[in-house]
N, C-alpha and C positions, 0 to 999 in steps of 0.2 A: 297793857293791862297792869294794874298797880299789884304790889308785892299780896297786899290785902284780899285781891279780888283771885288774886292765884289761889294764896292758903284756901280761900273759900270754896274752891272749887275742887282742889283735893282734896280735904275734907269731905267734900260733896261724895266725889266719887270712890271713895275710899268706906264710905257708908254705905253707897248703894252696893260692893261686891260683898262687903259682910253681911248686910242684910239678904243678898243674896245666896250665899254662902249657908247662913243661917237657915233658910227657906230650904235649899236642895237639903240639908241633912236633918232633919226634923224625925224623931222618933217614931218608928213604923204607929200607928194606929194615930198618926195626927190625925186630927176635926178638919185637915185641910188638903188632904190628899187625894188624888182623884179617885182611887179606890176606897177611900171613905164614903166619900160623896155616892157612889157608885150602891152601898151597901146599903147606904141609907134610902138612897130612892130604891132600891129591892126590898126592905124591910116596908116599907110602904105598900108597895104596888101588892106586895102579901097579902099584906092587909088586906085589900081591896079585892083582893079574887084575880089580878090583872096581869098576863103575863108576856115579860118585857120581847120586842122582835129583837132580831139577829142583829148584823151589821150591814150597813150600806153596802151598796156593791163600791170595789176600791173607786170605779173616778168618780163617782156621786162621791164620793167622802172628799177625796182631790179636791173636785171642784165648790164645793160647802166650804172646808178648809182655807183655801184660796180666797176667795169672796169674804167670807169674814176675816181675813188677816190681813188683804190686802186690797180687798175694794176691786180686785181684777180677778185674770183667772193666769194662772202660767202659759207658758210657751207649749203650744200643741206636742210637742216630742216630748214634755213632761208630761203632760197628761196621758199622752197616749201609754208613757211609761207606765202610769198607775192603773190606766186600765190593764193591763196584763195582770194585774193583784196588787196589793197590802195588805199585808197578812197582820191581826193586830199586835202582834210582838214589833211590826216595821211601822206604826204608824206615830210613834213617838217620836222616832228620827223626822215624817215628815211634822209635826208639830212644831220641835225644836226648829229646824229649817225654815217655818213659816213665821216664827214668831222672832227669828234673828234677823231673817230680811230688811232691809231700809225701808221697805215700803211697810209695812208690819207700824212704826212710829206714825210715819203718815196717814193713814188714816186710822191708827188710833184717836190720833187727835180732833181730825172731823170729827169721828163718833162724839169723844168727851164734848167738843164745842158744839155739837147737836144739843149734847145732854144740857150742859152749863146755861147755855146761850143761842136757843134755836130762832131759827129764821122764823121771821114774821110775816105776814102779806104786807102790814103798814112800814114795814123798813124801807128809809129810801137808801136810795146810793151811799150816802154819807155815814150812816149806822151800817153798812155792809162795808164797807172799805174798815171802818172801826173793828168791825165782830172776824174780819179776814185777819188783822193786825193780833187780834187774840190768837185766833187758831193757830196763825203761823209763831207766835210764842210759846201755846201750848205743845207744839211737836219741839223747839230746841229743847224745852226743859226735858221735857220726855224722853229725848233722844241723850240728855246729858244725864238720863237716869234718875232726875228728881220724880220723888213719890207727889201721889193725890194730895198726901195733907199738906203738905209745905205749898202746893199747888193753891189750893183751897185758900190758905191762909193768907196768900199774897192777892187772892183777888178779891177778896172780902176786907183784910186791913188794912194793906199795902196803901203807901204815900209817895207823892212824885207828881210826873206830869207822865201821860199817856204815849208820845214817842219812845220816851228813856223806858216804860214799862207797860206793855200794850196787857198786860194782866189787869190792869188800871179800867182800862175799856167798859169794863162790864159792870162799873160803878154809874161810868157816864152815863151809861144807858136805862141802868134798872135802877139809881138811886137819885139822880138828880130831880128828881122831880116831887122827893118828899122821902121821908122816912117809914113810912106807911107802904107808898109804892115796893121799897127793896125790901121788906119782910115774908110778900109775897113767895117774888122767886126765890128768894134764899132758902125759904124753910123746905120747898117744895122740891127743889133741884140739890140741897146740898141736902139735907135730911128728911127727903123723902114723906113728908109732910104736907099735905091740903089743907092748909091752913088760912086759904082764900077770905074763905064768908066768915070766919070770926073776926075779921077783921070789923064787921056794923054789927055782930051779936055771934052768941056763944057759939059751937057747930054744935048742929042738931045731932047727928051722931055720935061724935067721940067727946072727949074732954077738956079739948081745947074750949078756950076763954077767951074770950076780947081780951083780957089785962094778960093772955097768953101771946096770942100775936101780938098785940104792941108793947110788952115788954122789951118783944124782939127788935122789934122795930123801934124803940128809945137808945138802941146800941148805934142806930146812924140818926140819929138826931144832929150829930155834930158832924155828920158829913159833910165837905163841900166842896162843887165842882163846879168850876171855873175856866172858860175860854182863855186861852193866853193872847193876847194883842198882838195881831199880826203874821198868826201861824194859826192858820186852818186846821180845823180838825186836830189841834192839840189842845186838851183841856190836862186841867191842874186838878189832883185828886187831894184832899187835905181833910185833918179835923180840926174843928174851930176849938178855941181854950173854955167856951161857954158856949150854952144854948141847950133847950130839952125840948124832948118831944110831949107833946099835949094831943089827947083827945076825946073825943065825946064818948067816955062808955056806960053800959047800961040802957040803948039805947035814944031814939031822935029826941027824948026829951033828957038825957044824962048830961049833967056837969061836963064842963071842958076842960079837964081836970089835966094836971101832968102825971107825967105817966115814969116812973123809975125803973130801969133795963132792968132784966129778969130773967135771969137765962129759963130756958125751955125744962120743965118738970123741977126747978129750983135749984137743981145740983151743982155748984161750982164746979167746976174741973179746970184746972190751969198747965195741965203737963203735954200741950198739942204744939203746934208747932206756932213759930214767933216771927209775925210777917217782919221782910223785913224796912228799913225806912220808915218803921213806925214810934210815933214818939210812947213814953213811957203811960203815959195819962188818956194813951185812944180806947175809946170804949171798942170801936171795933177790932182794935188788935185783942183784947181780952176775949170778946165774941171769937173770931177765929181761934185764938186758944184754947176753949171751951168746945168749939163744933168737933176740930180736930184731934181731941183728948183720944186714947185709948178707952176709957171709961164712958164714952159718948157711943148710947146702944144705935144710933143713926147713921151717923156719917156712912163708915167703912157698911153698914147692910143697906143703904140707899143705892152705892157706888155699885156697890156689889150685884143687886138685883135688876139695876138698870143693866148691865154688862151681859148676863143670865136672860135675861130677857131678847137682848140683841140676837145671842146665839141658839137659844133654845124656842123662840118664837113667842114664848108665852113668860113672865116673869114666875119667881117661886115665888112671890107674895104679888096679888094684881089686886086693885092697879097700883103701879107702880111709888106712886106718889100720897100711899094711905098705910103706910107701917104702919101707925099706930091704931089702926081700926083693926090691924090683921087675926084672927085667933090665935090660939097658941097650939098651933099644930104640927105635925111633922114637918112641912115646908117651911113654917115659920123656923122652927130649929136647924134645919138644915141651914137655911140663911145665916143667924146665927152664927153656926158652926164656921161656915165660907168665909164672910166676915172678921170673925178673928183673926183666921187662915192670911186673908189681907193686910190685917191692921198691922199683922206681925212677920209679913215681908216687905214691911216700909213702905204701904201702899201701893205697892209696885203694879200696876195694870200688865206687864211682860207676866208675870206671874200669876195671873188671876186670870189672864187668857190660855197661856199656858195650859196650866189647872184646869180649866174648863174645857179645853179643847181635847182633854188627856183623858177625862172620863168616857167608857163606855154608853153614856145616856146621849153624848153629842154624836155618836156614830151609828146611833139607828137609823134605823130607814124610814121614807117616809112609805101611808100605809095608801092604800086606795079601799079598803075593807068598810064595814056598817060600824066597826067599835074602833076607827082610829081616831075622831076626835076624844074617846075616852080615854084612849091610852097615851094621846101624846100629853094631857091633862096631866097624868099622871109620868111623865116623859118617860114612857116603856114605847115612845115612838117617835120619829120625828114631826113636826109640826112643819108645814109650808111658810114662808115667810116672803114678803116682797124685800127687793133688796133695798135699803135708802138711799135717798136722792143723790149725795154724790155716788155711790158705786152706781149706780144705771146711767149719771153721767157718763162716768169713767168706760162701763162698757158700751155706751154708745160709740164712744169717740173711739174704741177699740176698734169696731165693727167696723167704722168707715175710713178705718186707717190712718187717726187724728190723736193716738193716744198718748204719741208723746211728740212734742214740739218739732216740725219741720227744719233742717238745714238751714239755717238763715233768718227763721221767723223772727218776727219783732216782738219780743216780751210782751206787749200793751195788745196786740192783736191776739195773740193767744191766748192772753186772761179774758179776753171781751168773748172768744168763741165759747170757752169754760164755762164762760156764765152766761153766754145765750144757752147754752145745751144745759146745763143746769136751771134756767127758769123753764124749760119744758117743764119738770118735775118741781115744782115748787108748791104745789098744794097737795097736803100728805093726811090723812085723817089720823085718830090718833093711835091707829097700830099701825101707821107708816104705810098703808095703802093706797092708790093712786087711785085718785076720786073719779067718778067716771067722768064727768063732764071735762075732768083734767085729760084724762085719755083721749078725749077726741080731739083738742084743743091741741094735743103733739102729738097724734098720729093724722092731723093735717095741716101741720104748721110746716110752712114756707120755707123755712129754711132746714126745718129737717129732711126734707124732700131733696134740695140741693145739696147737702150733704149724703144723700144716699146715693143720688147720680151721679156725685163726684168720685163716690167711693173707686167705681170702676178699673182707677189705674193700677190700686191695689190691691189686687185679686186674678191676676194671670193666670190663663189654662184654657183646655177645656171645658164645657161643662160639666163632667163628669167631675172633674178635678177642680174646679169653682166651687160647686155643691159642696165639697169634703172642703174648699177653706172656708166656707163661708161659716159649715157647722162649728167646726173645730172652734172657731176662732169665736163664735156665740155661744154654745155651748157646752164646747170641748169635747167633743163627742162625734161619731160619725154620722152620717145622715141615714136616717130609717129606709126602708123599701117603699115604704108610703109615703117618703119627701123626696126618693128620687124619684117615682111617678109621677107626683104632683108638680114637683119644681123645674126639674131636667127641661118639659117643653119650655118655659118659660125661658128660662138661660139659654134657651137655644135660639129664642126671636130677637134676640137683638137687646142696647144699653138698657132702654124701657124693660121689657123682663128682667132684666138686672135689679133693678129698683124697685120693681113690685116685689121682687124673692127678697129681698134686702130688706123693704118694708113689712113682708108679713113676719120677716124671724125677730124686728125688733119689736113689733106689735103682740107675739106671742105671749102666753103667762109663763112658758120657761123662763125664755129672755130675761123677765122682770121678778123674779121670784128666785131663792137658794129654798136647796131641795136636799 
């Protein structure tokens, strides 16, 4: 590593502890504290007549905790430990512990590359192998403490070819096909904007403009992306010294006019962050430095609401991808408030999970009552949530004793089974729900079946003592009176019993659902 690429990275890291630093000591009554947060959804539900439930019982809270920080659940003797209590003066230590874990980066970075760059039904192999190349950049950066906007910045301006920078990826896919195309996703995933259908005429609701979206889209007019001769699956991400974007607005009968970049509501902002390898004259590095601004009311409350949404089941602004339609209401402030909270611990996602995980609104319970869809609305409850596609991978592969790499396995076989048990779950609607016709399609799919008959080596005992791993290890939790009833004869007839109890726990809506 050259002298240059060192300083770089001490610096790196020497930013992320002070911005660190900065965040832990931030004057009692910050906008960004859990106990702000905390007052402000009370000050609400006031309002409202609505009054907020207690706390989880401790391992519902463990195993919610766990599942969101790390896509799995802990090791049964930690859980067990948490059922005996967590009392809420001890549930910060388990936060901190959850959000320091290795696994903690790892599937933060799923999530982001869910958010960034989600799977499509039309990806082939070759755009999956690409969007894996992402992800697994997105956790070194994250694991090396780089914030969202520096993040942001390199994959929107960033220059090079896609080996040397797989942040590069996400241009081959959503820009190379026009400048119109990457306006799209951009506005929607990085600033939280549906800014779709202005693309052939104004949006009927809000205020966006055709010469709004394509101003955006005149920012990669000079993008281009280029195969390298002789090396698959590596393209060249560059911007040309000339070229603009032209198109027809005012509708089917408008002038095919050019169109001059225009950042989003007019405001320049130049003080975000500065991809780097970008030359002095890229219209998209200017773009990224203007998304990424502090002064940019989007970025950090897109970032922010996706995150809040994941944890709390329902976004504080829905949907998701309509800030600017939002009213200007309590949740819209609170957002707000969250967001700066972000913008001013360096975009830190440790921090913002953290923070979220640390508020009393994430530790309610979920309700079974006639007014808990009002109150989780109002999050004075918890909300059911299914879990996404890699965690139900991941606890699949728990369940049959596949969760982490066999003694000896060969690298290529193990990514092939990851992603067999991962296209079970491949068609998600858009609150992340397993579509029924998907449901049947992997609760009678071929090889998940083989993999539950296999499970058997892993699971030694009696029945009785089978039952209690089977739960633990699916649910964390021990098995009811009404599952040992039910299950026990079954475990008692032989491998076949085995595999139907195996298949009704993964077929369950606990199984697939954080509670």
């Amino acid at each position: 590593m050259s002298r240059r690429a060192v300083a770089w990275r001490l610096a790196a890291a020497l930013g992320v502890v002070l911005a660190t630093h900065a965040a832990a000591d931030e004057p009692p009554g910050s906008p960004c504290t859990p106990e702000e947060i905390d007052r402000a959804l009370a000050t609400e539900q006031a309002r409202l007549g609505i009054e907020a439930s207690g706390s989880a019982a401790p391992g519902a809270f463990a195993r919610r905790l766990a599942l969101d920080a790390w896509g799995t659940l802990p090791d049964p003797a930690r859980l067990a430990q948490a059922q005996q209590g967590v009392a809420a003066h001890e549930r910060a230590a388990w936060v901190a512990a959850a959000v320091a874990d290795p696994r903690f980066v790892t599937h933060a970075a799923e999530r982001l590359g869910q958010a960034w760059w989600p799977v499509g039904p039309g990806d082939d192999a070759n755009v999956r192998l690409l969007r894996e190349d992402f992800v697994g950049w997105l956790e070194r950066e994250l694991r090396a403490g780089v914030g969202l906007d520096v993040l942001a910045a390199e994959v929107l301006g960033g220059e090079g070819t896609t080996d040397r920078d797989p942040a590069l990826s996400f241009l081959v896919k959503f820009g190379a096909s026009g400048a119109a195309d990457a306006a799209g996703p951009v506005t929607r995933r990085f600033l939280g904007l549906s800014w779709d259908c202005a693309r052939c005429h104004d949006h009927p609701f809000g205020d966006a403009t055709q010469a709004d979206f394509h101003g955006v889209a005149a920012f990669f007019g000079r993008l281009r992306v280029r195969p390298t001769p002789n090396r698959p699956l590596v393209f060249r991400v560059s911007e040309a010294p000339l070229g603009d974007h032209r198109a027809t607005l005012g509708g089917a009968d408008g002038a095919h006019t050019l169109v001059v970049p225009a950042f989003p509501g007019g405001k320049r902002l130049t003080g975000g962050a500065a991809p780097q390898r970008a030359i002095e004259t890229s219209r998209r590095a200017a773009f990224a430095r203007w998304l990424t601004d502090r002064e940019n009311p989007y970025f950090a409350a897109a970032q922010v609401n996706r995150v809040w949404g994941e944890l709390f089941g329902r976004p504080l602004v829905a949907p998701v991808d309509e800030l600017d339609l939002a009213p200007d209401d309590a949740h819209r402030r609170l957002l707000a408030q969250v967001a700066e909270g972000f913008a001013r611990s360096g975009y830190s996602l440790p921090w913002l999970y953290r923070t979220l995980f640390s508020t009393e609104a994430y530790a309610r319970p979920l309700l079974g009552t006639p007014d808990a869809d009002e109150r989780a609305r109002a999050f004075a409850a918890a909300s059911p949530r299914p879990l996404p596609r890699a965690t139900r991978a991941r606890m699949l592969l728990r369940v049959v004793g596949r969760e982490a790499p066999a003694p000896g396995e060969f690298p290529r076989l193990r990514a092939a089974l990851v992603e067999r048990v991962r296209a079970l779950f491949a068609e998600e609607d858009a609150s992340g729900a397993l579509l029924p016709s998907q449901a049947l399609v992997q609760l009678s799919d071929p090889g998940l079946l083989a993999l539950l008959r296999g499970a058997r080596s892993h699971y030694p005992g009696e029945p009785a003592e089978l039952l209690s791993r089977i739960t633990w290890t699916a649910f964390g939790r021990d098995p009811s009176p009404a599952e040992r009833r039910a299950l026990l004869p079954a475990l008692r007839s032989g491998e076949r019993g085995f595999a139907d109890v195996l298949w009704a726990v993964v077929s369950s809506s606990e199984f697939g659902s954080n509670h």
